[in-house]
C-alpha positions, 0 to 999 in steps of 0.5 A: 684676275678678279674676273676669273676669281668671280668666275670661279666663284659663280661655277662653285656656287651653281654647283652647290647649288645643283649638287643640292637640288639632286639631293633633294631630288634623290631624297625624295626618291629614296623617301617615295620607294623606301618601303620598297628598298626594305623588302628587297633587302630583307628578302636578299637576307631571308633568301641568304640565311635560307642558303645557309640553312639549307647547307646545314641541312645538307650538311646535317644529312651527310653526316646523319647519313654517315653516322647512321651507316657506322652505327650500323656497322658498329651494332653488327661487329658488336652483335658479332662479338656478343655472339662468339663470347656467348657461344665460347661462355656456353662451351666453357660452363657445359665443359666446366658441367661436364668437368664438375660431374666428373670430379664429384664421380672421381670424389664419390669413388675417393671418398668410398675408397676413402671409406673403406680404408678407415674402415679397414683402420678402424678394424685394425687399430681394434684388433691391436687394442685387443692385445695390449698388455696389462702394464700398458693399460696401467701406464696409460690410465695411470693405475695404482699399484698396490703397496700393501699385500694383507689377505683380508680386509680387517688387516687394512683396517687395522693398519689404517686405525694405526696410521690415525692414531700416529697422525693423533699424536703428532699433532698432540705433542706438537711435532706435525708441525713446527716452527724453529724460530722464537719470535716476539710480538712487541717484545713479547715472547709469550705473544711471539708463542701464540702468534706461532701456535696459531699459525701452526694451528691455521696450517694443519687445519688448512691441510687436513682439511684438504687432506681429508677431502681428498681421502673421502673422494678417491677411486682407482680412476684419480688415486695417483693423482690425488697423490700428487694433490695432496703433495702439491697441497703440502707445498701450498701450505708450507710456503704460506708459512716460510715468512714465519718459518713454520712448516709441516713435518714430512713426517706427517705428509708421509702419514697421510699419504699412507692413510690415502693409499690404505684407504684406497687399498681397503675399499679395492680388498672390501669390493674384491671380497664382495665379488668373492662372496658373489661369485660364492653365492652364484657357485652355490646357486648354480650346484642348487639348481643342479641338485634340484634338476638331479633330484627332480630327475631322480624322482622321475626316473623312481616314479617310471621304475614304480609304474612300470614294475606295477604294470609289468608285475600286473602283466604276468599276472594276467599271463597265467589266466589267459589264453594262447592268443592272449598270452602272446600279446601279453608277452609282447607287452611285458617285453616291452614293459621289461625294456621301459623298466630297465631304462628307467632303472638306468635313468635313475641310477644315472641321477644317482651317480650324478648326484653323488659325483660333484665335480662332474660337470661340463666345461663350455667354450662360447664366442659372442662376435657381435657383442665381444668381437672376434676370437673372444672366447667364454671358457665356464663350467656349469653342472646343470644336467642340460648345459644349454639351459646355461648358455641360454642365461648367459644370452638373456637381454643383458647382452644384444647377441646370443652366445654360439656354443663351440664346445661342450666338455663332460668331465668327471673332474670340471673344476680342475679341467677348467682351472688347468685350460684358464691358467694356460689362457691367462695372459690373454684374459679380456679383463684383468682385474675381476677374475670372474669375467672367463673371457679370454682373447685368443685364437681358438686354434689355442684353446683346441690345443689345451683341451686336447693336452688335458682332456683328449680328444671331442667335437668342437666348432671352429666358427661361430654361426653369429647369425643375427649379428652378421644379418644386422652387418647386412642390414646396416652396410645396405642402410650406409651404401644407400645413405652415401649413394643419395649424398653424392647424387645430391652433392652432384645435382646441387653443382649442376644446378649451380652452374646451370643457374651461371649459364642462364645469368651468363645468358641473361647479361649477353642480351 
């Protein structure tokens, strides 16, 4: 058994032994071919991550390759798309031009029938102002109507120095304004007077003085509100003093409120007796210049009857000298000189007798359409022997138009054939207030009428020429149509401009 373990013993140590000399050995030759070993490992690791790399790669251009391909694909359905909205943008912006013309065509025809309606309107609603009456006149201006009826202006101002002294004694015997009350100031009612009388004093002086400015600025435009001012200043003034229980006397208010209306009506009734004395003064003006254009006329006719009487006495003169040829042209002429004698003998007895009959004259009727309207008529008189020269003045530069003359009516009486025809128009008269104003709104199918109930028969234009006033229609609905023509063309070119400018910028966003 001990041999055996020897045995085992030696075969153990020999092969350690030899396993450590093949190590050796093997270490030797791993250390001689090292070098050599790296390089083929590292060239199996290059060649292997070439592999890969080359995998990538591939794989790299699979995928660029089939990303190419969608791109392509998705840029083309895009080109598409962009290319049907453009051409549907196109269609919709020249559809919506084409609607855009359309409706400023439908507008400029709206807005002229539109023009044409006002404009109808407008004649209309003048044509029922026209005939208002005069107490819708008063209601709507609120026009005083007067309380007082004296004849001459001296009797409102006497009126009026009676209702100032009235005025004068109420405030002198303390009874324009008053004060119930006894009052005392620190238990003194002497104090307690004075305190109330300067209050009293403070009051009327306050109201006075607002009633005097309301007297100095009034006018037919403010008298009835200037009324109600001064009854409002009268309450103002009175609830000042209600804790002292002073007050003015309605007395008193009615006094100024009188003295208001007085002065008014005494400034109405000086202006209306001015206007009297204007119209006087051109009544008298007018018979002057008729007188003169008589005797003037007179005069002519006295100096043709002198020259011809010489001329033709001077003829048969020379006829009892002459001979047989020349005594016939000397007949022929003191033929005509006894003819031209006769006419001037006639002319003047014309002057004279138109001299001598003053109330002959001619009563004219005159429309002025431009400047008055239509169916505005001027029934007048004048005495001048040519009434034109009339017509002539009362189209002088004070009106735009001239007046056109539809009839001219000789009477032997033409004051009364003109107060008879003005008296029948008199509702119809244009102004209501100055009398002197002979404008009357009324067909003239009226005023044909009267002067046929009250003078026969004559020759009357119905219609006015109103030349140059028809010419300036003319000229001013030339002057508007081109004006409105031009702005609805511009209005149309500025909407094509505006939506050919949303095209372009539609086309600009689509590429």
């Amino acid at each position: 058994m001990m041999e055996g373990l020897i045995a085992a013993g030696l075969l153990a140590a020999l092969f350690v032994v030899l396993w450590a000399k093949e190590r050796a050995a093997r270490s030797t030759v791993e250390n001689r071919f090292r070098s050599v070993l790296d390089a083929e490992a590292e060239k199996q690791k290059v060649l292997g991550e070439k592999a890969t790399l080359d995998r990538e790669i591939e794989r790299l251009r699979t995928d660029r390759d089939r990303r190419t391909t969608e791109d392509e694909a998705l840029a083309a359905e895009r080109r598409q798309n962009l290319a049907t909205a453009l051409d549907a943008t196109r269609q919709k912006a020249e559809a919506a031009i084409a609607e855009a013309k359309r409706q400023a065509e439908l507008k400029t025809q709206a807005w002229q029938t539109e023009y044409a309606r006002a404009q109808e309107d407008l004649r209309r609603l003048q044509a029922e102002l026209g005939v208002l009456t005069a107490d819708a006149e008063m209601q709507s201006f609120g026009l005083y109507k007067p309380l007082y009826d004296f004849a001459k202006s001296t009797q409102y101002k006497d009126r009026l120095d009676e209702v100032r002294e009235k005025q004068r004694a109420m405030v002198t015997n303390e009874t324009a304004a008053v004060c119930p009350m006894q009052w005392e100031v620190s238990g003194s009612k002497v104090e307690g007077r004075k305190m109330i009388a300067r209050q009293l004093k403070l009051m009327l002086r306050a109201f006075n003085g607002e009633c005097d400015s309301i007297v100095s600025g009034v006018t037919w435009k403010n008298v009835v509100s200037l009324k109600e001012r001064m009854q409002r200043s009268y309450d103002a003034v009175n609830k000042l003093g209600e804790t002292q229980q002073c007050s003015i006397q309605p007395a008193y208010l009615k006094l100024k409120i009188e003295e208001l209306q007085l002065g008014f009506e005494h400034a109405e009734k000086l202006n209306a007796e001015k206007e009297e004395q204007r119209a006087l003064r051109e009544q008298m003006r007018e018979e002057e210049k008729a007188a003169k254009q008589l005797e003037k006329e007179r005069a002519e006719a006295e100096g043709e009857e002198a020259k011809y009487q010489k001329a033709l006495e001077k003829a048969q003169a020379a006829v009892k000298e002459a001979n047989a040829t020349e005594r016939a042209a000397l007949d022929e002429k003191i033929a005509k000189l006894t003819e031209m004698l006769a006419a001037a003998h006639e002319r003047k007895a014309r002057a004279v007798s138109q001299a001598e009959l003053t109330r002959s004259g001619n009563v004219y009727v005159l429309s002025n359409e431009g400047t008055f309207g239509p169916n505005v008529f001027k029934v007048g008189l004048t005495r001048r022997l040519d009434p034109l020269d009339r017509v002539d003045e009362l189209g002088d530069a004070s009106v735009p138009f001239a007046f056109d003359v539809h009839a001219i009516i000789r009477s032997d009486d033409a004051p009364a054939l003109e107060a008879k025809i003005q008296e029948a128009l008199e509702p119809h008269r244009v102004n209501l207030v100055n009398r002197r104003k002979e404008f009357f709104r009324v067909p003239i199918e009226k005023i044909v009428d009267l002067v046929t109930l009250h003078h026969g028969k004559f020759e009357f234009t119905m219609s006015g020429e109103a030349v140059e006033y028809r010419k300036t229609l003319a000229i001013r609905a030339e002057r508007e149509a081109m004006v409105a023509g031009r702005d609805a063309h511009t209005a149309a070119v500025i909407k094509v401009d505006e939506m050919q400018a949303r095209l372009a910028a539609l086309q600009k966003a689509a590429g």
